[in-house]
C-alpha positions in Angstrom: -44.5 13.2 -24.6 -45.8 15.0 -21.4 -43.0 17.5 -22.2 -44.8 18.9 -25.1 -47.5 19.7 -23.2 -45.9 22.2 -21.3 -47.0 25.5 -22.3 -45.0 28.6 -21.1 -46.0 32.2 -21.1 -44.4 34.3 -24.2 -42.0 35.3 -25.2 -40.7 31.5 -26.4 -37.8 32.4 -27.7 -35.1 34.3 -25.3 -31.4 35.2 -25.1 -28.8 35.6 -22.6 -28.0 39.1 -23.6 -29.0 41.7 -21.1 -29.2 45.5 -21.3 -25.9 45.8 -19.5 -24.3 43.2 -21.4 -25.1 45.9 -24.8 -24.2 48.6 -23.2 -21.1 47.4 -22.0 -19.9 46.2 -25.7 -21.0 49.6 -26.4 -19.1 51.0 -23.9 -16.0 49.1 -25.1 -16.4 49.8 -28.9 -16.2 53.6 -27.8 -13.1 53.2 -26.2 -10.8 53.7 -29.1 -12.2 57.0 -30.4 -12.3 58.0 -26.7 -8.9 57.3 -26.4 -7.5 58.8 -28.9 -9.8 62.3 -28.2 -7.6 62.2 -25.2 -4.3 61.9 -26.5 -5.3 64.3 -29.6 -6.5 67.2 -27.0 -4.6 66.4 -23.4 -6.2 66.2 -20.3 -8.6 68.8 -20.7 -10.5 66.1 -22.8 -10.3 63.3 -19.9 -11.6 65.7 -17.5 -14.5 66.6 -19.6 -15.2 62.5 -20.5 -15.3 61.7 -16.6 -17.5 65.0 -15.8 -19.9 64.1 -18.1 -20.4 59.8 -17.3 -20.3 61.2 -13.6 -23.0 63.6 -14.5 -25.5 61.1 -16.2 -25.2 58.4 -13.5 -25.2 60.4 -10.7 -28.6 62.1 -12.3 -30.0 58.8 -12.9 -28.8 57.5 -9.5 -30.7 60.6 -7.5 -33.9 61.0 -9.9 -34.5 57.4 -8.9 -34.0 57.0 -5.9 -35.6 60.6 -5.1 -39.1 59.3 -6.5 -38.3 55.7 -5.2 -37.9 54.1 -8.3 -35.8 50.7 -8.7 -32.1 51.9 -9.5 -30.7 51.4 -12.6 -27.3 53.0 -12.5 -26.0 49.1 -13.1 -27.6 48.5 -16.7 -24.7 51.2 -17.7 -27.0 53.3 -20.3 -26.0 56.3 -18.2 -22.4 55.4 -18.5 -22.9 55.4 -22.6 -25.0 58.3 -22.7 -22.5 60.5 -21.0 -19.6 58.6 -22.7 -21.1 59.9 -25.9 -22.2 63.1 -24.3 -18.9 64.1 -23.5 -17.6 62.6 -27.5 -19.5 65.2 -28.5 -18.1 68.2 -26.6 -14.9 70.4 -27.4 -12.2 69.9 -24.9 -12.2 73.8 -24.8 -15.9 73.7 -22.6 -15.9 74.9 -18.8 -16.5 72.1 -16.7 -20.2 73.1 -16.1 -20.8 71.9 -19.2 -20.9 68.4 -19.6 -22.4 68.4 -16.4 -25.3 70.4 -17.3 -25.6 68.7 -20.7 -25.5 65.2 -18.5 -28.3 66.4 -16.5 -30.4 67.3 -19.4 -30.3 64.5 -21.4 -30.6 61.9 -18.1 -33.9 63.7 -16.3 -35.4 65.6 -19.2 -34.7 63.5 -22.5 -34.5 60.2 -20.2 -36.0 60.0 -16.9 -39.2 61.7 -17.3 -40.6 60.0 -20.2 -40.2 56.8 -18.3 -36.3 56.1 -18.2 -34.7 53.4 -20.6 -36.8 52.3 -23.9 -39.2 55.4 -23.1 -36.9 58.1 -24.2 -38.0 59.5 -27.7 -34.9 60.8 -28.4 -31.1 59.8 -28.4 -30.2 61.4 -24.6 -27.2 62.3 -25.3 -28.0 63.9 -28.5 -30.8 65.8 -26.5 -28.5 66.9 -24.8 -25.9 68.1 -27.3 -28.5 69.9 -28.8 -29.8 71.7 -26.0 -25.8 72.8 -25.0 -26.0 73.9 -29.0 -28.7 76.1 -28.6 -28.3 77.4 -25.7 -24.7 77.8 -25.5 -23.7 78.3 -28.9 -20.3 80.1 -28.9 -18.8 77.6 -25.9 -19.9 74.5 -28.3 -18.5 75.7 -31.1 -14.8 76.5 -29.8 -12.6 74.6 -31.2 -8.8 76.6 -30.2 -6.9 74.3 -28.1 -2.8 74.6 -27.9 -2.8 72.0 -31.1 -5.3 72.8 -33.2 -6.0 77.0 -33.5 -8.1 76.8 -36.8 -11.5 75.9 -38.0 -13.2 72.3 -38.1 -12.3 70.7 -41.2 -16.0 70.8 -42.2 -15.8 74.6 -41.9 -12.8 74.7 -44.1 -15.0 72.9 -46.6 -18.1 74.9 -46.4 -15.8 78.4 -46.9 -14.0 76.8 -50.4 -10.8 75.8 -48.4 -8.8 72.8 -49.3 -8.7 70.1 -46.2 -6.3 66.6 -46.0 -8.7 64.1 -45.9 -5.9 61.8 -44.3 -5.8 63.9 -41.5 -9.3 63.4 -41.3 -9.2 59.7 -41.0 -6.4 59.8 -38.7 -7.5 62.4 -36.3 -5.3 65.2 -36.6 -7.5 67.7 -36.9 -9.7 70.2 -34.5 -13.1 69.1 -33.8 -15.3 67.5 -30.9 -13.3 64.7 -28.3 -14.8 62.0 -30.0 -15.4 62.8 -33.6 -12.1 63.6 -34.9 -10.5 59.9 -35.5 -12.6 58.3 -38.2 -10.1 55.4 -38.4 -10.7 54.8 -34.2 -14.6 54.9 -34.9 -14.2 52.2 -37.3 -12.3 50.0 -35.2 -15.4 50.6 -32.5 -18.3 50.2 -35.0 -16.0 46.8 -36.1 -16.2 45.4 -32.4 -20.2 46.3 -32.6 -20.8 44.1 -35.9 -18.4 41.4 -34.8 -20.2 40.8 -31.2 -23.9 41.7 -33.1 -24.6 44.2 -31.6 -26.0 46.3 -34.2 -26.5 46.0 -38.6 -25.1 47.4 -41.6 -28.4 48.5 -42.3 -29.2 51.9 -41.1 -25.2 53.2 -40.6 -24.7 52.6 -44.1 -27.7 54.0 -45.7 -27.5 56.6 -43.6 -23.2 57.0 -45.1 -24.6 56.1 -48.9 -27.6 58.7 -48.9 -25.5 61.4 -47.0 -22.6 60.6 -50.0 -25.4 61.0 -52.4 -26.8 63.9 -51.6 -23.5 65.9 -51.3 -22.5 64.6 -54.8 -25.9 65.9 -56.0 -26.2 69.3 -54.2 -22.6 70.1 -52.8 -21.7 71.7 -56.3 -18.6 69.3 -56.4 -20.5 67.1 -58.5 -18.6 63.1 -57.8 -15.5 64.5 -56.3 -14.3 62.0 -54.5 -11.3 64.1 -51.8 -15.0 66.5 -51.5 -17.5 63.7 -50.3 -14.8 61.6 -48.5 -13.7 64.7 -46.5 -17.7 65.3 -45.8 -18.0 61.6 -44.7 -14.8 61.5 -42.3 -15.7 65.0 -40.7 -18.2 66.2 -38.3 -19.1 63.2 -36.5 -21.1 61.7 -39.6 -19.1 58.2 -38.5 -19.8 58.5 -34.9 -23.2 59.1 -35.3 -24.3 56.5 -38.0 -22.3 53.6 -35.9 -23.2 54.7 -32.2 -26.1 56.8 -31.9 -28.6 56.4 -35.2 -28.8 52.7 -34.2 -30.3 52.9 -30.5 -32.2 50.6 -29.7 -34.9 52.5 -28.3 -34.7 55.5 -31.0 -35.0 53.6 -34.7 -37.2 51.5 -36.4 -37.5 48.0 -35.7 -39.7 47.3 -39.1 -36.7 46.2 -42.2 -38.6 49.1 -44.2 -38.4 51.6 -41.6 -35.0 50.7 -40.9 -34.3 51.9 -44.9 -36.5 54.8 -44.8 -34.6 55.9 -41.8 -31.2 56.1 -42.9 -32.1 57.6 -45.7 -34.1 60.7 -44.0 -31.1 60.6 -42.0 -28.8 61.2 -45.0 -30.8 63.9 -46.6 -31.1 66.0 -43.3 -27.2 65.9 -42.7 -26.8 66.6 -46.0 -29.7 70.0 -46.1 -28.4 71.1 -43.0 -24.4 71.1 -44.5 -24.6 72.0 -47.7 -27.6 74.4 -47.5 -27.3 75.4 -43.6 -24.9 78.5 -41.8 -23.7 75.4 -39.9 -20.9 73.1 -41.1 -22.5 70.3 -38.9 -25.7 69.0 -38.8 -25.8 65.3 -37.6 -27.0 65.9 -33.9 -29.7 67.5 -35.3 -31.2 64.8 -38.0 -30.8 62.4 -36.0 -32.8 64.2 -33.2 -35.4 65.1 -35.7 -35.4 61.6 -37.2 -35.9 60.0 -33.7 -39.0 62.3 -33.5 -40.5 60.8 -36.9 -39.6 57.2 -35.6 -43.8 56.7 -34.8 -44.5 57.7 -38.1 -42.2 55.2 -39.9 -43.0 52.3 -38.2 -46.9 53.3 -38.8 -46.2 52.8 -42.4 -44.0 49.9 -43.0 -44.9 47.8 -39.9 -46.1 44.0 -41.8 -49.0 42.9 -42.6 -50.4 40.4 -40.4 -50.5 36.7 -42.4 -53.8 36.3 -43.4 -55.5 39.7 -43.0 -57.3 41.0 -45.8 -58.2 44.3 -46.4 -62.0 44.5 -46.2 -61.1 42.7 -42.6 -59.0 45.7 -41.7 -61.8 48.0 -42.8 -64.1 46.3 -40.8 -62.7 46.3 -37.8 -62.0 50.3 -38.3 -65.5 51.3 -39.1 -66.3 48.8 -35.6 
């Protein structure tokens, strides 16, 4: 009896799973489509991988401990944003690259809006984008000894026909990590077995994208034209590993919805309407940025208040 009047500070409910421990998973569930981005395009593609996680932790390492904050190298987040980072990159980049893009997305996306769970974008997105931008010809290089012709998404967008098993295999030109839709499965497999994220936002993010391209790609329901469009261009690797951050989605169920469907119609404006084949770095940047706004709208209703009690204690 005197145990139930033990009262403990909240939260009342808590787990055993730590920030490292996700990250870690996350970290293993990338290793596949890592893998095979260095096996498709040699060891230019390793080189650029270990540049890149050495770049984000090494940034994280020296911004923290240059304004004497508590380090926090160990929770690996740096080692999956410059894992992903470097996914994203062509094997063709100069090395100055993905450590420039690493810096970015650690001190400027990261660090100085208050390090992990402050962010308000994905890091190493924000950093993608800002190697995009800035760098546009170097990011969009695909010519290796392999592969000497366009993406497979290009292909599509100038009328070209493209072998969508090539697609799910991997043997095709693109970015280190995007190429293998079959390896990314395998990954975002590993992340729903161990629970580390939902079916919720990857696969409304995959059915509205589908959608849309059926709708406006003037293919109508061709099935070899929206599959290709769903195995290319890092549509996979981005609904599995970087749409469901933790820190840069919805937490509401509604918001959740509403945001894998904005996400869908984005990548699907910015490829079928857009001079760019790609577009998923970008809406899910933008997306991030709306994330406020979402969860505004669709966060519950407390039980019990009604609204004449919420007007109340606006007009007070």
């Amino acid at each position: 009896m005197s145990d139930l009047r033990r009262v403990s500070s909240n939260p009342h409910v808590r787990s055993k799973t730590t920030t490292s421990n996700i990250m870690m998973w996350v970290v293993i569930a990338l290793l596949p489509a890592a893998g095979f981005g260095i096996y498709n395009f040699g060891i230019d593609a390793l080189i650029i991988l270990l540049l890149s996680v050495a770049s984000c932790v090494l940034s994280e390492f020296i911004y923290e401990k240059a304004l004497k904050k508590p380090v926090t190298i160990g929770d690996f987040s740096a080692v999956v944003t410059g894992l992903l980072l470097g996914m994203n990159l062509p094997s063709t980049v100069p090395w100055w690259i993905p450590v420039l893009g690493g810096i970015f997305a650690i001190i400027m996306v990261k660090q100085l809006f208050g390090g992990l769970g402050q962010n308000f974008m994905n890091p190493a997105l924000g950093g993608r984008c800002f190697l995009v931008i800035s760098f546009p010809a170097l990011m969009t290089n695909f010519v290796t000894d392999t592969y000497t012709g366009a993406t497979p998404l290009a292909n599509l967008k100038n009328g070209v026909e493209v072998n969508v098993m090539d697609m799910l295999i991997g043997r095709t030109a693109g970015t280190i990590g995007e190429t293998s839709m079959l390896c990314i499965a395998i990954g975002a497999i590993i992340l729903f077995a161990v629970g580390i994220i939902d079916y919720v936002i990857p696969f409304t993010y995959i059915i509205s994208f589908a959608l849309f391209v059926a709708l406006f790609g003037g293919y109508g329901f061709n099935w070899s034209y929206i599959s290709a469009h769903i195995a290319g261009g890092g549509l996979m690797l981005g609904a599995f590993f970087m749409a469901t951050d933790y820190v840069t989605c919805p937490i509401t169920p509604k918001g959740r919805l509403i945001y894998g469907l904005i996400l869908g119609i984005l990548t699907g404006i910015f490829r079928v309407f857009g001079a760019n084949a790609e577009g998923v770095s970008f809406a899910i940047v933008i997306t991030n940025l709306l994330v406020p706004l979402i969860e505004k709208f669709t966060i519950p209703r407390a039980f019990g208040i009604k609204k004449s009690v919420k007007k109340e204690a606006k007009k007070a």
